[in-house]
C-alpha positions as CSV (number, residue, x, y, z in Angstrom):
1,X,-56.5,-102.4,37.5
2,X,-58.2,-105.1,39.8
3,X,-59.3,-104.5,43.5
4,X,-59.8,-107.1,45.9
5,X,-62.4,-105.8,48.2
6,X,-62.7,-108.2,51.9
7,X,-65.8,-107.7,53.4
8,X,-65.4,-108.5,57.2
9,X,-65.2,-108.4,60.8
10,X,-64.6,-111.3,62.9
11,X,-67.4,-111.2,65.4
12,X,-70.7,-112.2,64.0
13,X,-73.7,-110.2,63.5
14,X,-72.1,-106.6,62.9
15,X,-73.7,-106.2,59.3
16,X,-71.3,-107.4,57.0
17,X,-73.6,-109.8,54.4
18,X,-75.8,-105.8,54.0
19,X,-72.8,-104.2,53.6
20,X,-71.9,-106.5,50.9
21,X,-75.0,-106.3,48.9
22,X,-75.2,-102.7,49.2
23,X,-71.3,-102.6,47.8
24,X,-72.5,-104.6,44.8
25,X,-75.2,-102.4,44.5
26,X,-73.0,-99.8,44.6
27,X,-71.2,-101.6,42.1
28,X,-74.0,-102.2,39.7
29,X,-75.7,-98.6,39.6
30,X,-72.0,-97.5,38.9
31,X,-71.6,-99.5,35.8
32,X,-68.4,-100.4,37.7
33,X,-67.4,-104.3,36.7
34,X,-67.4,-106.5,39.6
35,X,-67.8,-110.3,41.3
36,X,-69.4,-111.2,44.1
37,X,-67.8,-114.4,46.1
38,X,-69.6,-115.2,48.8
39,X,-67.8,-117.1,51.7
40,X,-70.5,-117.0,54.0
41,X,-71.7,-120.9,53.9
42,X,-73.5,-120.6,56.7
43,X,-76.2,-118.0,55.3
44,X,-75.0,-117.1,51.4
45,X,-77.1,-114.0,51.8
46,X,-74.9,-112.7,49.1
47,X,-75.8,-115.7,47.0
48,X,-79.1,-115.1,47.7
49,X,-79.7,-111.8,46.7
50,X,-77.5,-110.8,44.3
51,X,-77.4,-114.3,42.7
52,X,-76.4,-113.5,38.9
53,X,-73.3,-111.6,40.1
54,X,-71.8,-114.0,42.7
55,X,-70.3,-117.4,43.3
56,X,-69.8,-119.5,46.2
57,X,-65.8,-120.3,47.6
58,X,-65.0,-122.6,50.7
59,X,-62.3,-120.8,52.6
60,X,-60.9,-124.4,54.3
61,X,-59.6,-125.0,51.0
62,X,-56.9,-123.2,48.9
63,X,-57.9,-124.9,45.3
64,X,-61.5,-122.4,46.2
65,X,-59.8,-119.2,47.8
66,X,-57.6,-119.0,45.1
67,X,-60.1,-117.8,43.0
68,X,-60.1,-114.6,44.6
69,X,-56.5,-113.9,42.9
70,X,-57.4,-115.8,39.6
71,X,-60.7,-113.5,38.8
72,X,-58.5,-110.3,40.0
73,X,-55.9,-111.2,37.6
74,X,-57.8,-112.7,34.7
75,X,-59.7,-109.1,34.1
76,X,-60.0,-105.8,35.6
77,X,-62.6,-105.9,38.1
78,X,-63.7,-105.5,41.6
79,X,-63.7,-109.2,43.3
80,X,-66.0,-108.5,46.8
81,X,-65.5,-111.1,49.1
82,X,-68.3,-111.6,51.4
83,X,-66.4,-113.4,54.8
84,X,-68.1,-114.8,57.8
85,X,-67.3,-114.0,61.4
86,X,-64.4,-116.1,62.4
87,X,-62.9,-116.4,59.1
88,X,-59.5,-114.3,60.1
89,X,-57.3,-117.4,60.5
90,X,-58.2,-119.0,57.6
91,X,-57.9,-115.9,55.2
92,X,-54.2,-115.1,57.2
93,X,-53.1,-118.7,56.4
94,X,-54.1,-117.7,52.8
95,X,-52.4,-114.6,52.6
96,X,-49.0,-115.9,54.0
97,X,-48.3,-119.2,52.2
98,X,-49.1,-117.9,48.7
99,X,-47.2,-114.5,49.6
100,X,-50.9,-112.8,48.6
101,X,-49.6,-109.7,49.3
102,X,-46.4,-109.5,47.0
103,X,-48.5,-111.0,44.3
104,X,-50.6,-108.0,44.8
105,X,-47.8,-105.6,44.7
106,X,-46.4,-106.9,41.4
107,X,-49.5,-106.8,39.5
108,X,-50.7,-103.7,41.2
109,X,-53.9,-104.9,42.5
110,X,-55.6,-103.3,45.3
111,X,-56.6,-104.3,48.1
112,X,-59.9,-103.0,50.2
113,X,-60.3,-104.6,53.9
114,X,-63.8,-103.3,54.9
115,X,-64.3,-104.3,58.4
116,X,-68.2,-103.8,60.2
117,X,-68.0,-102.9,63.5
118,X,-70.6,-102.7,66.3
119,X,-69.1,-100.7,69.2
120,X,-69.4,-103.5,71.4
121,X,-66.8,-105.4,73.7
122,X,-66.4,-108.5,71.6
123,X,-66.0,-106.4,68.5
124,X,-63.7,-103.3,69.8
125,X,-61.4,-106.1,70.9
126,X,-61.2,-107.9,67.7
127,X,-60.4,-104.9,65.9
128,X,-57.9,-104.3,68.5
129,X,-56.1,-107.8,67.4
130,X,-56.8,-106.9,63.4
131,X,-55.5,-103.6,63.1
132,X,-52.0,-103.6,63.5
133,X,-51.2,-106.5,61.7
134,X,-53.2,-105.5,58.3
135,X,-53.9,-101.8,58.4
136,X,-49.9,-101.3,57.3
137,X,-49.9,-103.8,54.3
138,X,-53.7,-102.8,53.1
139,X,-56.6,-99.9,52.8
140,X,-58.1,-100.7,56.1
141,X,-61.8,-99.1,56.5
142,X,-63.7,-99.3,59.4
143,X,-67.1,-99.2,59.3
144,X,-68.9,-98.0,62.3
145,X,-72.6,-99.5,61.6
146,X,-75.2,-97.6,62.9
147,X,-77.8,-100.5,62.4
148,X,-76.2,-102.6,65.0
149,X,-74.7,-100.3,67.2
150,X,-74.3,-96.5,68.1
151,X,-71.7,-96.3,70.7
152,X,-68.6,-96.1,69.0
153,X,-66.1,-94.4,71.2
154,X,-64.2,-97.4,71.9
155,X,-64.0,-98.1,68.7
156,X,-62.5,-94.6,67.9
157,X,-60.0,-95.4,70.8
158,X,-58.5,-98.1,68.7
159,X,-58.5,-96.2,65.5
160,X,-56.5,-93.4,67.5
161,X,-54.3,-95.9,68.4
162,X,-52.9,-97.2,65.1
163,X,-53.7,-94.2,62.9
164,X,-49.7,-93.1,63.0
165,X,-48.4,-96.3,61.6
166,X,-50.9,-97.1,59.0
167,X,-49.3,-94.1,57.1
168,X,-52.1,-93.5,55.5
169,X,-54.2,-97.2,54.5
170,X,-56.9,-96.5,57.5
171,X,-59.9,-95.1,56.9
172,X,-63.2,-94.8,58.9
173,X,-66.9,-94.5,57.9
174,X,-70.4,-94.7,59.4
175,X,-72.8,-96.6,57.8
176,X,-76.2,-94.9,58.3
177,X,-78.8,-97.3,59.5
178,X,-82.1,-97.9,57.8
179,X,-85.4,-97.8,59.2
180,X,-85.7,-101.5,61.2
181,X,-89.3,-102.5,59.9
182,X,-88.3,-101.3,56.1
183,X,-84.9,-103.2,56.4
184,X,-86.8,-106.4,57.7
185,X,-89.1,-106.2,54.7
186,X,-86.4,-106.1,52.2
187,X,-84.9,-109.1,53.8
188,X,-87.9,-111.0,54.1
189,X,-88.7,-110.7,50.4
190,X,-85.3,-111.4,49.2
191,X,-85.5,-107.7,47.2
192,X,-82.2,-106.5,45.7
193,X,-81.6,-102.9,46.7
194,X,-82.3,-101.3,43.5
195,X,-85.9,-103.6,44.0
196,X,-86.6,-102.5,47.3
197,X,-86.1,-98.4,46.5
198,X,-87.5,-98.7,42.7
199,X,-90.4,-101.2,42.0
200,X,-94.2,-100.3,42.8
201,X,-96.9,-102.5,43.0
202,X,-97.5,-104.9,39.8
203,X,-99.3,-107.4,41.4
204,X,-96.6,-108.5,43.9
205,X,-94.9,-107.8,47.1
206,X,-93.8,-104.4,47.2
207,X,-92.6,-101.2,49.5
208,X,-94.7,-98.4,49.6
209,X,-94.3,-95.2,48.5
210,X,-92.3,-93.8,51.9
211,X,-90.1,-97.1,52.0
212,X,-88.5,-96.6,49.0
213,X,-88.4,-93.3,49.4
214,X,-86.3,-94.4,53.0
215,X,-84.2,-97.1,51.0
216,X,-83.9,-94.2,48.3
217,X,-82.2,-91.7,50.7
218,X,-79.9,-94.1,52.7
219,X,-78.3,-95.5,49.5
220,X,-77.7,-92.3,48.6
221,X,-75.8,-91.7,52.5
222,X,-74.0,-95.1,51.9
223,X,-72.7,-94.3,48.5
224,X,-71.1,-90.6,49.4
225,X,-69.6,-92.8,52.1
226,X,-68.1,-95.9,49.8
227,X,-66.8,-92.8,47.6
228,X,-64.5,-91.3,50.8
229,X,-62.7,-94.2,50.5
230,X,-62.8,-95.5,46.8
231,X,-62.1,-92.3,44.7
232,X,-59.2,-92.4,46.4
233,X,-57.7,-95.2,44.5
């Protein structure tokens, strides 16, 4: 059985292009099959990183989103959908004039709305605005990032506030943050995950021994915390 795995959060900046390469790193080390699509035009850091596992979609257009359904149906997989901040409208319109949803239901594929969060205003009040509309028709997790932010209470305010009617489909997790300097290293060398905690010096660019041992050890938090929600389904 297919899932359908929306990476998002509508204000920019919150983490969601990581959590999206560490998902398909999840993926990978699994032996789980999956897609990457990557939404994101403006930086493609999906694309970029993970480039033998993902293609590119335009969300303005139907004839591209629809591909998310057409992979999910064609095989079982996991399709991961990297979004952009301020995507929302454009994924509703989606979801609502092609009846996504009941499509979904009939075929029994899953659906996985991962949404970052960074405690702040901007972001506590967009969740605010996303929750009770999607976390009763789909798994909602919220992911409270500690790379971007470590206040979250507000954010717990909203969860607290929705939790009775979701009957069930919300979830929340924290995703540990990395060591800045070791994160910024990865990034600036374009390393894959499994790269950046595995491969010693040959010549090349490389982490050292205590970097990888860092990436090592918060792969290890972040997968526990994708299995809270996945082993569920």
């Amino acid at each position: 059985m297919s899932m359908i795995h929306f990476i998002g959060g509508e204000k920019g900046g919150v983490g969601k292009s990581v959590f999206a390469r560490l998902l398909s790193q999840y993926f990978i080390d699994n032996d789980v099959p999956f897609v990457g699509l990557d939404a994101d035009r403006s930086h493609a850091s999906l694309t970029r990183f993970y480039e033998q596992f993902t293609d590119a979609i335009n969300l303005d257009t139907f004839e591209s989103t629809d591909k998310i359904m057409e992979l999910a149906l064609e095989q079982d997989t996991n399709v991961l959908v990297d979004l952009p901040a301020q995507s929302e409208r454009f994924l509703d319109r989606w979801i609502e004039e092609n009846d996504v949803l009941g499509m979904c239901e009939e075929t029994g594929i899953e659906i996985v709305y991962w949404y970052l969060v960074d405690g702040g205003k901007d972001s506590v009040q967009l969740l605010k605005k996303f929750l009770p509309k999607y976390s009763v028709v789909m798994t909602c997790a919220v992911v409270k990032n500690e790379g971007r932010g470590s206040d979250f209470s507000e954010v717990d305010d909203v969860i607290a506030s929705v939790t009775s009617s979701a009957n069930g489909t919300l979830k929340e997790v924290v995703l540990p943050a990395l060591h800045t300097p070791t994160m910024q290293k990865i990034d600036k060398n374009t390393f894959s995950f499994w790269a950046a905690a595995n491969a010693k010096e040959n010549g090349t660019v490389h982490l050292n021994l205590m970097e990888r041992q860092r990436t090592k050890v918060w792969l290890r938090k972040a997968y526990t915390m994708f299995d809270t929600v996945l082993a569920q389904h």
